[in-house]
C-alpha positions as CSV (number, residue, x, y, z in Angstrom):
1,X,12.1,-75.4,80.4
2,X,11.7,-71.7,80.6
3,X,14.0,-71.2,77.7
4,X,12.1,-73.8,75.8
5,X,8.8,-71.8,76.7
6,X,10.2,-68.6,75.5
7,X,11.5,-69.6,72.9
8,X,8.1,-71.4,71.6
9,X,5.7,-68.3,73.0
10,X,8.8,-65.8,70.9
11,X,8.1,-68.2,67.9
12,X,4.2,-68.1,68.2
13,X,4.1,-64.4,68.7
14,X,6.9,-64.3,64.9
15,X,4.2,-66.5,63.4
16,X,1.0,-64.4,64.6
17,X,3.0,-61.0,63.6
18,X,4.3,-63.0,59.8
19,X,0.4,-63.9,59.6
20,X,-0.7,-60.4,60.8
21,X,1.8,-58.9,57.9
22,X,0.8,-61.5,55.7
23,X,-2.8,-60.4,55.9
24,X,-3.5,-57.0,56.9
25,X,0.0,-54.7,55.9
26,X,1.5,-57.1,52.7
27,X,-1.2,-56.5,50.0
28,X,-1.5,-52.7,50.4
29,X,1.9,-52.2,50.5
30,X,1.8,-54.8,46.6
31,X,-0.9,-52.8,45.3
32,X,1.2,-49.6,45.5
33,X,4.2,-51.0,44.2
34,X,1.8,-52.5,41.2
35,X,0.0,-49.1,41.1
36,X,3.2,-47.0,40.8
37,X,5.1,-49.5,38.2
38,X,1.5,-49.3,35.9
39,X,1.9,-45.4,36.5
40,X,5.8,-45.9,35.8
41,X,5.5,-47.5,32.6
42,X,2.5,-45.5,31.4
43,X,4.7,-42.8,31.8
44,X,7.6,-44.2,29.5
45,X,4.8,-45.1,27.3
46,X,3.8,-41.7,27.2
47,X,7.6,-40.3,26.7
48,X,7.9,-42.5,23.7
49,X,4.8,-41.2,22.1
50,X,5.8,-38.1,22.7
51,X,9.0,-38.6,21.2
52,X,7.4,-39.8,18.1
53,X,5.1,-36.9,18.0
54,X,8.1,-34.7,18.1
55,X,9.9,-36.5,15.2
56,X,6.9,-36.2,13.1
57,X,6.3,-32.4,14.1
58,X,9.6,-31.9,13.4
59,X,9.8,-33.8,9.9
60,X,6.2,-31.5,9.2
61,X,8.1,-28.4,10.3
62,X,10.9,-28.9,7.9
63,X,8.2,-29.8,5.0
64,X,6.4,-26.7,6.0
65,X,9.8,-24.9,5.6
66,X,10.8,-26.1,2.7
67,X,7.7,-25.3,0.9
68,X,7.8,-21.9,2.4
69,X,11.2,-21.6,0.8
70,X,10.4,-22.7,-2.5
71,X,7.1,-20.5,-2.5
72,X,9.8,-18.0,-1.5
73,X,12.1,-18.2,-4.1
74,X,9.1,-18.7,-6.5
75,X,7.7,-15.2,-5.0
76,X,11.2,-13.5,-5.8
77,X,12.0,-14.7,-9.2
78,X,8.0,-12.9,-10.1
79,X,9.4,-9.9,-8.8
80,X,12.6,-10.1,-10.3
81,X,11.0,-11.1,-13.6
82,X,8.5,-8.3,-13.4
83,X,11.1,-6.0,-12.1
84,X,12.4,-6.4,-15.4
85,X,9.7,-6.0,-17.5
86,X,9.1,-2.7,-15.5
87,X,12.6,-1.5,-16.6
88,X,12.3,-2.6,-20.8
89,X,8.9,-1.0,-20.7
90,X,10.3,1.8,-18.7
91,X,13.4,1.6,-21.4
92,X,11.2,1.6,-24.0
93,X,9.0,4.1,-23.1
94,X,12.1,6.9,-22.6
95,X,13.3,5.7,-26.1
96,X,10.0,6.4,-28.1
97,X,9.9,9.7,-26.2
98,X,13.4,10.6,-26.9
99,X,12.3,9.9,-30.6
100,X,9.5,12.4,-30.1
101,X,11.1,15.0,-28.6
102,X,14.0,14.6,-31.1
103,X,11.3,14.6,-33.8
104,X,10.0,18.0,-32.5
105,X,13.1,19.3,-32.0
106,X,13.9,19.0,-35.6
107,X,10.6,20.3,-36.5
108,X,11.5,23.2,-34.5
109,X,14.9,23.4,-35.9
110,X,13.6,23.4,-39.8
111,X,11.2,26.2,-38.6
112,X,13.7,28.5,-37.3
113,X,16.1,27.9,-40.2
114,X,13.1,29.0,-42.3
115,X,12.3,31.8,-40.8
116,X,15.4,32.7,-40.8
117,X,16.2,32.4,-44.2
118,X,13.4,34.4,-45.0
119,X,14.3,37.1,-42.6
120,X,17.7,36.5,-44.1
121,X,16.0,36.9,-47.8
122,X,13.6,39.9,-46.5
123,X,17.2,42.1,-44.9
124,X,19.2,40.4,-48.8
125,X,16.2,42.5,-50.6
126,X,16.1,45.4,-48.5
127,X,20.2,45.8,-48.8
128,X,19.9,45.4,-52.6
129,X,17.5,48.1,-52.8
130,X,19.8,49.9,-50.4
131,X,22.9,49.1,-52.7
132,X,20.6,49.9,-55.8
133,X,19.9,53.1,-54.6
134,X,23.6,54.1,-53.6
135,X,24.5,52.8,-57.2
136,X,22.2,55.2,-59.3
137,X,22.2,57.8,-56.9
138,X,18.4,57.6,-56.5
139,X,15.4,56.1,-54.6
140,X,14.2,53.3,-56.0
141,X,10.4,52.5,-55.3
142,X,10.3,49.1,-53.7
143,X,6.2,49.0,-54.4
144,X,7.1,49.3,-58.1
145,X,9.9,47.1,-58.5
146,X,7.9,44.4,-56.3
147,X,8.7,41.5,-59.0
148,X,12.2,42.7,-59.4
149,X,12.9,42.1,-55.9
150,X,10.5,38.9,-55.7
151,X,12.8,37.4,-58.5
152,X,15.8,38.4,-56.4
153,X,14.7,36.7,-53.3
154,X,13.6,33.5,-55.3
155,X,17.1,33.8,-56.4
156,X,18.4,33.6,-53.3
């Protein structure tokens, strides 16, 4: 019967320890595992939100850019456009003063070749008195001759 005791008092003391477990060591050891899956799939919960915020950053960021681009390009063809405008008003501006300048260069030119001709006129009537006076031998008066030598140089 000693085996039989044993065996009963081994069987009691499995049941009193099962109990014991049961009561006092079980539910803790359930709440943590319930605690850490709740904190486990609040955490995946959290990763897929945070995916989703990064797709829709992402999907702002490339709106963002592609405004940014087409304000860009927008910018650039202003430039380019008043770039242009800059160079025909620029253009334009060296034209009309090329015309000026040409224009006062002319005027220039006509007064020298006027000047000219009457210096030309002024040494034609001294050299005809000159001749003139070789020819009859004699001084000739230009003070009294003055309309003889005006009608020379009109002539001329």
């Amino acid at each position: 019967m000693s085996l039989n005791a044993t065996l009963i008092a081994q069987l009691i003391v499995f049941l009193i320890l099962v109990w014991f477990t049961m009561k006092f060591i079980w539910p803790p050891i359930v709440k943590t595992m319930d605690e850490r899956a709740k904190r486990i799939a609040e955490g995946l919960e959290a990763a897929d939100r945070a995916r989703k915020e990064l797709a829709e950053a992402d999907t702002r960021a490339a709106d963002e850019v592609k405004k940014a681009r087409a304000e860009a390009a927008a910018i650039i063809e202003r430039a380019n456009q008043q770039g242009a405008q800059i160079v025909d008003k620029a253009r334009a501006d060296a034209l009309l003063e090329a015309a000026r300048q040409k224009a006062a260069a002319q005027a220039d030119i006509e007064n020298m070749a006027h000047r000219a001709r009457s210096e030309l006129r002024g040494q034609v009537a001294t050299l005809a008195v000159q001749g003139a006076e070789k020819i009859l031998g004699r001084e000739v008066d230009a003070g009294a001759h003055k309309a003889l030598l005006d009608e020379l140089v009109a002539g001329i």
